[in-house]
C-alpha positions as CSV (number, residue, x, y, z in Angstrom):
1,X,117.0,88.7,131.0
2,X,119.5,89.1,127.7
3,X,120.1,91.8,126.4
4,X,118.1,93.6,123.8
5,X,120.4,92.8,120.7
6,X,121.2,89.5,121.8
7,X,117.3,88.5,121.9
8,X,117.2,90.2,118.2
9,X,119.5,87.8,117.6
10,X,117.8,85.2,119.1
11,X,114.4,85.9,117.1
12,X,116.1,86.4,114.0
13,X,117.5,82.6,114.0
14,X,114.2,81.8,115.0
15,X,113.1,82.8,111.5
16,X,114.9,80.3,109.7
17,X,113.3,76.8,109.3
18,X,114.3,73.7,111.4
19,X,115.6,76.6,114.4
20,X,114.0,76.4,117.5
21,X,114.3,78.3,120.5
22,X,117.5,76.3,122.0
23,X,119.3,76.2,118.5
24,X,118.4,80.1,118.1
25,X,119.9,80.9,121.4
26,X,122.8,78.9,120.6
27,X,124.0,80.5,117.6
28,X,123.1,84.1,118.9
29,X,125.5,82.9,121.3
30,X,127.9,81.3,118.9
31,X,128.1,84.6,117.0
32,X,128.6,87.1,120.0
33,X,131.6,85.1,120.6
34,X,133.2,84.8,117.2
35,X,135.5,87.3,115.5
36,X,134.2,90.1,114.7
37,X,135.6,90.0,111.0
38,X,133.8,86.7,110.9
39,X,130.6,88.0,112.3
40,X,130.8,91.0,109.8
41,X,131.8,88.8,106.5
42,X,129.2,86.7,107.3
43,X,126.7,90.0,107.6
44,X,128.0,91.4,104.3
45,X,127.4,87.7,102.4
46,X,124.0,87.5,103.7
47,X,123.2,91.1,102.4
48,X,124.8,89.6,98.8
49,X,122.2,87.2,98.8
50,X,119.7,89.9,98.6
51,X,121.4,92.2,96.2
52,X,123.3,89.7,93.9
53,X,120.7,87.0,93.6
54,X,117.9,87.0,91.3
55,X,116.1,84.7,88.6
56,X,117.3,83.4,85.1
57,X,115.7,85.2,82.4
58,X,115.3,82.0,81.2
59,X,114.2,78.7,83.7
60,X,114.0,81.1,87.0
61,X,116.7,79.6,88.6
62,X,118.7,81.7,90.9
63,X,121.8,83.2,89.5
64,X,124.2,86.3,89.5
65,X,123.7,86.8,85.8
66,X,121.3,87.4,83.3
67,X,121.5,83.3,82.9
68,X,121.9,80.6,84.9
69,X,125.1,78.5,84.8
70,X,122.2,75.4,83.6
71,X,121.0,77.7,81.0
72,X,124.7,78.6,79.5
73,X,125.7,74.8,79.2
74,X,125.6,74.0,75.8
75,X,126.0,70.0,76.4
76,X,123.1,69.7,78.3
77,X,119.8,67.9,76.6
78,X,117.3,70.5,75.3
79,X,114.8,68.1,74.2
80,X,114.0,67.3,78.5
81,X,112.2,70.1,80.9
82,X,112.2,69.3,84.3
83,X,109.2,71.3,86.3
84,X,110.5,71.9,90.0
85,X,108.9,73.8,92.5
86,X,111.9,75.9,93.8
87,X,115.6,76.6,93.2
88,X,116.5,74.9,96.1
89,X,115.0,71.5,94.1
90,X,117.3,72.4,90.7
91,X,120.6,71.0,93.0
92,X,118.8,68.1,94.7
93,X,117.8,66.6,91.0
94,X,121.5,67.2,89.4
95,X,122.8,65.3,91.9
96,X,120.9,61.9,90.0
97,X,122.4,63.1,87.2
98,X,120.0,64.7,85.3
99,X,121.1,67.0,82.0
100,X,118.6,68.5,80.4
101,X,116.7,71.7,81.3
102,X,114.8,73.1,84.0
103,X,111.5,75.4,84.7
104,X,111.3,76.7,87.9
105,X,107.4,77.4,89.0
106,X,108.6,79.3,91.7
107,X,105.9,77.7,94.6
108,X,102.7,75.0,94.2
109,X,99.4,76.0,93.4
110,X,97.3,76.4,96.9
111,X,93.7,77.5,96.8
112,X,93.3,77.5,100.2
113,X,96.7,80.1,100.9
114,X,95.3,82.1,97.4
115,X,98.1,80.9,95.3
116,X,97.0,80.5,92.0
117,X,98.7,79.9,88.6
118,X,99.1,83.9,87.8
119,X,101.2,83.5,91.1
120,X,103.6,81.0,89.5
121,X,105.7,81.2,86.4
122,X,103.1,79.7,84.4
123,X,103.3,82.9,81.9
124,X,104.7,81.7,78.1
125,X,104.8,78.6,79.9
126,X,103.4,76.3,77.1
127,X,105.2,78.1,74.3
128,X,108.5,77.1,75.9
129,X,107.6,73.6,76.0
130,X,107.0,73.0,72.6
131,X,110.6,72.1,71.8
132,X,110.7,69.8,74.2
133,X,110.0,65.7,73.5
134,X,109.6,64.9,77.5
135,X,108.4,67.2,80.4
136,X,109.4,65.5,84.0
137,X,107.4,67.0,86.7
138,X,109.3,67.0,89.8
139,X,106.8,68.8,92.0
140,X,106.4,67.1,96.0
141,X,103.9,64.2,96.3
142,X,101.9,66.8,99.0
143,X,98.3,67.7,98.1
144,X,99.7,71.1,96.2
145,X,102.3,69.5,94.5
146,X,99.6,67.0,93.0
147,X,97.4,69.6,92.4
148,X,100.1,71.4,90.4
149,X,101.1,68.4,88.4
150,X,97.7,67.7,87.7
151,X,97.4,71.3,86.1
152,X,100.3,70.9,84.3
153,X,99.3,67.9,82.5
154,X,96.0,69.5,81.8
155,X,97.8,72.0,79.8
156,X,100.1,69.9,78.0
157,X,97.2,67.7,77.3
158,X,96.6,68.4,73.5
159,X,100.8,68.6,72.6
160,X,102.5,65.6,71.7
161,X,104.4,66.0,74.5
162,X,105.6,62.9,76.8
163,X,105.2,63.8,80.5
164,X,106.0,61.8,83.3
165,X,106.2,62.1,86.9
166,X,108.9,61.5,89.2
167,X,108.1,58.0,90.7
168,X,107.1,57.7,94.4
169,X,107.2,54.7,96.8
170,X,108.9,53.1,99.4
171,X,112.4,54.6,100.6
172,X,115.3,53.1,100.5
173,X,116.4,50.8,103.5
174,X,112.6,52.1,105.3
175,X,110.7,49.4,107.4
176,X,106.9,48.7,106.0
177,X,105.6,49.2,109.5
178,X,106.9,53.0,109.3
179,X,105.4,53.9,106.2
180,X,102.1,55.9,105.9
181,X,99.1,54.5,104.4
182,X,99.2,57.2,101.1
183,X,102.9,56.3,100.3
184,X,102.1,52.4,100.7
185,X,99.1,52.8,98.2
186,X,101.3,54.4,95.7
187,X,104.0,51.9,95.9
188,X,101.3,48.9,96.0
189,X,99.7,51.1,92.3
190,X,103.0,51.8,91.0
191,X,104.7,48.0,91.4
192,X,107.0,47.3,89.0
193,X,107.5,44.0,87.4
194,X,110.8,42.3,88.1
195,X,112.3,40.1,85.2
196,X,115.0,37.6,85.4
């Protein structure tokens, strides 16, 4: 019933996660009634994402340069790594603000999809922490985010390395009767005492 560039539209939308059908259709919409120098510089900045991004040379966070913006700041603590999973994670933790360094893994180990640790930047990954006094792993309390914190502490088992985890519990404001059974068990095993 559309028209055959519209429904390209439509199905390329569809790609993205969170977009449905309705909110695909929409936004084909949106755009075949915008400006056509909008439409167009917003073309030509999604086609810079592909040819201007890539990783750090150094934590594989995405930059535009050899280095990351992280990477160049000199005032930033070099004695804490943070593990994240993806890039996307880097700007969620600088926003408690945290200021030491970063490693990106780049994904979470998966056996069952085939992803294994040659698949993630795992390569020179213990000589680089070695000059660090505390690794934070920051990887998603999901079954493959556990999995790859528990391999990560396997391999920094035998350094004198401090690693912690980022803590997991209750949210903010939730309501007990919400809450799954797996975050309730961690919250109940990771109480904290309160002092007066």
């Amino acid at each position: 019933m559309l028209p055959e560039s519209l429904q390209r539209v439509i199905e390329g939308f569809k790609q993205f996660p969170g977009i449905g059908p309705k909110t695909a259709r929409r936004l084909a919409f949106y755009a075949l009634n915008s400006n056509v120098t909008q439409i167009q510089g917003f073309a030509n900045s999604l086609m810079n994402l592909t040819e201007k991004i890539k990783e750090c040379g150094i934590c594989f966070n995405i930059t535009e340069n050899q280095y990351c913006d992280i990477c160049n700041d000199k005032s930033r603590d070099t004695t804490v790594l943070c593990i994240v999973e993806c890039p996307s994670d880097i700007s969620l933790i600088e926003q408690t603000g945290f200021k030491g360094q970063y490693h990106v893994l780049g994904g979470m180990l998966s056996p069952l999809d085939g992803v294994g640790p040659d698949d993630l930047n795992f390569e020179n990954f213990i000589s680089k922490t070695e000059n660090f006094s505390e690794i934070v792993i920051a990887t998603n309390p999901s079954v493959e985010g556990e999995t790859t914190a528990l391999y990560i502490v396997n391999l920094l088992k035998d350094l004198p390395i401090k690693v912690s985890r980022l803590a997991r519990g209750l949210p903010s404001g939730g309501n007990l009767e919400y809450v799954d059974e797996l975050t309730l068990l961690r919250s109940m095993s990771e109480r904290v005492e309160i002092t007066t």
